[in-house]
MIDOKOL-575123 format. One line per 10 residues: number of its first residue (from 0); for each residue z, y, x of N, C-alpha, C. Coordinates in nm, 2 decimals. Atoms other than C-alpha are relative to their C-alpha. Layout:
<pts>
NUM) Z,Y,X,Z,Y,X,Z,Y,X | ... .
</pts>
This chain:
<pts>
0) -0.05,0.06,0.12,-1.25,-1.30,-0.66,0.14,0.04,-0.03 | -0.17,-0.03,0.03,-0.93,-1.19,-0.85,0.05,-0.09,-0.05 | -0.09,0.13,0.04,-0.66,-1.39,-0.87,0.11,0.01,-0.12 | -0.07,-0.04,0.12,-0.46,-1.43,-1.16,0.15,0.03,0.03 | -0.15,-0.06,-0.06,-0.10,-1.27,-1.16,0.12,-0.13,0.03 | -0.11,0.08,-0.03,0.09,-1.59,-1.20,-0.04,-0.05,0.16 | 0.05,0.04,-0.15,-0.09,-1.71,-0.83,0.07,0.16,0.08 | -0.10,-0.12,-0.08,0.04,-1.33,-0.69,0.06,-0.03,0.01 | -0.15,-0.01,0.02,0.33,-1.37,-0.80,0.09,-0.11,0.12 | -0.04,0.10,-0.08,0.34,-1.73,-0.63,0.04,0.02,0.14 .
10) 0.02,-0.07,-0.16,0.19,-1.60,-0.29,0.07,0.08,0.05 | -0.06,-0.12,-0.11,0.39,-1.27,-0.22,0.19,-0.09,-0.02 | -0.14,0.11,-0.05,0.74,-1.55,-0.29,-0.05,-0.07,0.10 | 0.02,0.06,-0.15,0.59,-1.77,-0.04,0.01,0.07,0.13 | 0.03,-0.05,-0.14,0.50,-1.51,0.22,0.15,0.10,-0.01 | -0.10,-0.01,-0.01,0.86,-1.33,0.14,0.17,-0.12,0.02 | -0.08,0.14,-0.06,1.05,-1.71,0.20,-0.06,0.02,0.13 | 0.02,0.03,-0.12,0.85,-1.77,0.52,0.04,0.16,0.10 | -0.10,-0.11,-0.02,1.02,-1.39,0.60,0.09,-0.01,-0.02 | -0.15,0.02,0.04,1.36,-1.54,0.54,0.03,0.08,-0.14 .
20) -0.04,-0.04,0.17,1.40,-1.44,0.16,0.04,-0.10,-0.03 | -0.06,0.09,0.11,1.64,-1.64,-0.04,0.00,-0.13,0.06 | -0.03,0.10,-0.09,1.70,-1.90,0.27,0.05,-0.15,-0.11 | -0.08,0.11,0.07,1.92,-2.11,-0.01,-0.07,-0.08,-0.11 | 0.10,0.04,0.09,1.64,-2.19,-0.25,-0.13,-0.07,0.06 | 0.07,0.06,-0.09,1.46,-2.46,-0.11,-0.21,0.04,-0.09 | 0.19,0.01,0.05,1.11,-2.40,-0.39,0.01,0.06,-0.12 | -0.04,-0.04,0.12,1.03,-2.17,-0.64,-0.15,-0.04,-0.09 | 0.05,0.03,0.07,0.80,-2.22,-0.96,0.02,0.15,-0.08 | 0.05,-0.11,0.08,0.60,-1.94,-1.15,-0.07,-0.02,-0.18 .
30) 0.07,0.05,0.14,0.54,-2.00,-1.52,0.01,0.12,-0.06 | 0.07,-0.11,0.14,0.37,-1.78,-1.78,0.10,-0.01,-0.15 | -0.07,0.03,0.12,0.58,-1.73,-2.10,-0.04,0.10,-0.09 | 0.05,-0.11,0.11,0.36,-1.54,-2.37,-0.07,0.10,0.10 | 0.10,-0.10,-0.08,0.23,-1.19,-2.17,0.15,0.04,0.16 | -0.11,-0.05,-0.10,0.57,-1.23,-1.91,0.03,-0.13,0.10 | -0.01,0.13,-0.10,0.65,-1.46,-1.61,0.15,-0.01,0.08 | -0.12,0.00,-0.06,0.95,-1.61,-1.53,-0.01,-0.08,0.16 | 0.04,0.04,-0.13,1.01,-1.75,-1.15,0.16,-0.12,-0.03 | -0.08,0.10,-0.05,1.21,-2.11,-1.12,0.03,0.01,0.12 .
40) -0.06,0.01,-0.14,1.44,-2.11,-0.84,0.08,-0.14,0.00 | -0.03,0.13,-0.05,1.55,-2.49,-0.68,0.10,0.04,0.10 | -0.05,-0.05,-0.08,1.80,-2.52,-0.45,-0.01,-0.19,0.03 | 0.05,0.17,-0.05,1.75,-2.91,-0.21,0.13,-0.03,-0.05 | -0.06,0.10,0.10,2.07,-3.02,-0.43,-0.06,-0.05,-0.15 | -0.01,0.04,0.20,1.89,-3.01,-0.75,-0.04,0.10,-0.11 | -0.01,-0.10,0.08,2.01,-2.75,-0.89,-0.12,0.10,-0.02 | 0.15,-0.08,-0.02,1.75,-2.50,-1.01,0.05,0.12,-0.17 | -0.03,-0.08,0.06,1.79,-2.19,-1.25,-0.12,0.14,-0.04 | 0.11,-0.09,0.04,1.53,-1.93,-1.42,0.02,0.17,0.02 .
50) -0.01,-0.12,-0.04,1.49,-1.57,-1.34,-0.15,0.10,-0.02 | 0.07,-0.08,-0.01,1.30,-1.30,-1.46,-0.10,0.07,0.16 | 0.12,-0.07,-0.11,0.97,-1.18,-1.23,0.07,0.11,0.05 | -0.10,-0.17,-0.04,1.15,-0.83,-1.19,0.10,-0.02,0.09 | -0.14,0.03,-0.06,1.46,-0.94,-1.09,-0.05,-0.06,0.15 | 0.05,0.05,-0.09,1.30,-1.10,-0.81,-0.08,0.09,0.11 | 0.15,-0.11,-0.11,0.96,-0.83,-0.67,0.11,0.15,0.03 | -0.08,-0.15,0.00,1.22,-0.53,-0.73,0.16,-0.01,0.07 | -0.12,-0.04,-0.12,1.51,-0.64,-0.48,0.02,0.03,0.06 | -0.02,-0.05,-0.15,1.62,-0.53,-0.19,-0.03,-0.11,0.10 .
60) 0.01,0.10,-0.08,1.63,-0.87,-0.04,-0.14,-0.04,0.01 | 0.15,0.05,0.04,1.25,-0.93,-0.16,-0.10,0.05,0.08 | 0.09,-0.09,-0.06,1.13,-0.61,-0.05,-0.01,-0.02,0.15 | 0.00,-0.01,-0.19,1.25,-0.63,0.34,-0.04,-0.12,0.05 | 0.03,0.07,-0.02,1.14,-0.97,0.34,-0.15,-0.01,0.00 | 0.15,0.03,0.02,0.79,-0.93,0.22,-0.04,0.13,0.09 | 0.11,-0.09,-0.10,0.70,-0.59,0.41,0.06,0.04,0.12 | -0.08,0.01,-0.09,0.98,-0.59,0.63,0.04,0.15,0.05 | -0.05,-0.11,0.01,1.16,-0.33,0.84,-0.04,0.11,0.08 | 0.10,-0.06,-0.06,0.90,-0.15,1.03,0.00,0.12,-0.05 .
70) 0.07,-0.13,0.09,0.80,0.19,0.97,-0.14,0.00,-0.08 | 0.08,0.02,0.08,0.58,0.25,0.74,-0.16,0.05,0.10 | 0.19,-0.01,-0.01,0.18,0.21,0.81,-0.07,0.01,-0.09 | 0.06,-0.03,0.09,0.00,0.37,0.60,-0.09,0.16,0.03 | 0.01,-0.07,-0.02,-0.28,0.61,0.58,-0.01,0.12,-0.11 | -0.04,-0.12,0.11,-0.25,0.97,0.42,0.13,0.01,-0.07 | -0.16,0.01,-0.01,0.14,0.95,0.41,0.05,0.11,0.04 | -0.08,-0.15,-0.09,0.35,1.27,0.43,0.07,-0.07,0.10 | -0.15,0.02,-0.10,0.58,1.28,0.70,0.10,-0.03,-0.01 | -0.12,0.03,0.04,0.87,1.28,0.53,-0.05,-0.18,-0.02 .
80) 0.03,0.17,0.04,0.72,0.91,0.41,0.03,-0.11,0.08 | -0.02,0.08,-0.13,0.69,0.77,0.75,0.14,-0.06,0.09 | -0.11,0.04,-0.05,1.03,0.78,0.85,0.07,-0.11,-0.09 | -0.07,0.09,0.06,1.10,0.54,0.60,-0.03,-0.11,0.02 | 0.06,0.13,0.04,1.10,0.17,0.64,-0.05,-0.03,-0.11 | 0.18,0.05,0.06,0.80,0.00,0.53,0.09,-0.04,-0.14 | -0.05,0.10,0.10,1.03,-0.21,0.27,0.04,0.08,-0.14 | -0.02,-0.06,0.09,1.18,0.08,0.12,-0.07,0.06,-0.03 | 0.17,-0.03,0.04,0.87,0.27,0.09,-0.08,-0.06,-0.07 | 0.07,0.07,0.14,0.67,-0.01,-0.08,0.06,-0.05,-0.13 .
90) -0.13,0.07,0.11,0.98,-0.12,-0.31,-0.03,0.16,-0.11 | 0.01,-0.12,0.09,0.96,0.29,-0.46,-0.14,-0.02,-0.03 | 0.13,0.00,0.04,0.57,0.28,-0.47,-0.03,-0.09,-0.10 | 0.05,0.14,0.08,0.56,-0.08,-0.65,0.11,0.06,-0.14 | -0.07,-0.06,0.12,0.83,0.07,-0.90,-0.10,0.05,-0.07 | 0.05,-0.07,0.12,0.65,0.35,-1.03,-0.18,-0.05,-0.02 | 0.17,0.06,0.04,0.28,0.13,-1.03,-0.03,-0.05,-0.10 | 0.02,0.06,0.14,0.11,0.06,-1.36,-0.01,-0.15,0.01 | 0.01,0.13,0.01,0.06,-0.29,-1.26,0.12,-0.03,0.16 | -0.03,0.01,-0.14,0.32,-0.39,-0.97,-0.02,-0.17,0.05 .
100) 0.04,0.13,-0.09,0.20,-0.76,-0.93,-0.11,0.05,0.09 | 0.14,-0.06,-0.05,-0.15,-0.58,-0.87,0.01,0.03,0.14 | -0.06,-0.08,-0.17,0.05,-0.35,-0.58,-0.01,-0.11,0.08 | -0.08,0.13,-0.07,0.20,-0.72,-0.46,-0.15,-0.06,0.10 | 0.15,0.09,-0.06,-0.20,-0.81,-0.40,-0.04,0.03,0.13 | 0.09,-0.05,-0.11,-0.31,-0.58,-0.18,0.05,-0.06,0.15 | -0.07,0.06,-0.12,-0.02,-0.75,0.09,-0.04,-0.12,0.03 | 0.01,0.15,-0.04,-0.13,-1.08,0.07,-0.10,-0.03,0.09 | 0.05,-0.01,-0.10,-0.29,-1.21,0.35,-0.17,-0.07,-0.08 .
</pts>
């Protein structure tokens, strides 16, 4: 069954928090707004502040959290590829992907 992008979106924040991503934001919230999704961020005072989807799947802090800093596993990979952490490797891939929630799926457990 496919899951719809705002549930991705949820899952690959969940599994990049329980990877130490964004330690200071105790819960985040995925809402739909027209054909774009913004991500609520909380912090356990309260406070809480909105942030584009992007800004969030396309960090540095996001990426090494969600695929971490391993070499890359992957098969049919040049060489040159392999030498590169996993994080930075899937961070360029999910850039140039026509859908990169889509990319976000294939990691979820």
């Amino acid at each position: 069954m496919e899951l719809p992008k705002r549930e991705i979106l949820k899952k690959t924040i969940e599994k990049a928090i329980e990877n130490g991503y964004d330690e200071h934001y105790a819960m985040y919230g995925v809402e739909k707004t027209g054909n774009h999704y913004i991500v609520e961020r909380m912090n356990p005072g309260g406070d809480s502040f909105e942030m584009d989807y992007e800004r969030v799947i396309f960090s540095h802090q996001f990426a090494k959290a969600f695929w971490g800093s391993g070499p890359v596993i992957h098969t049919g990979v040049a060489v040159e590829a392999t030498r590169m952490k996993a994080w930075r490797f899937h961070l360029q891939v999910m850039v140039l992907s026509d859908d990169p929630i889509k990319y976000l799926e294939q990691f979820l457990d």
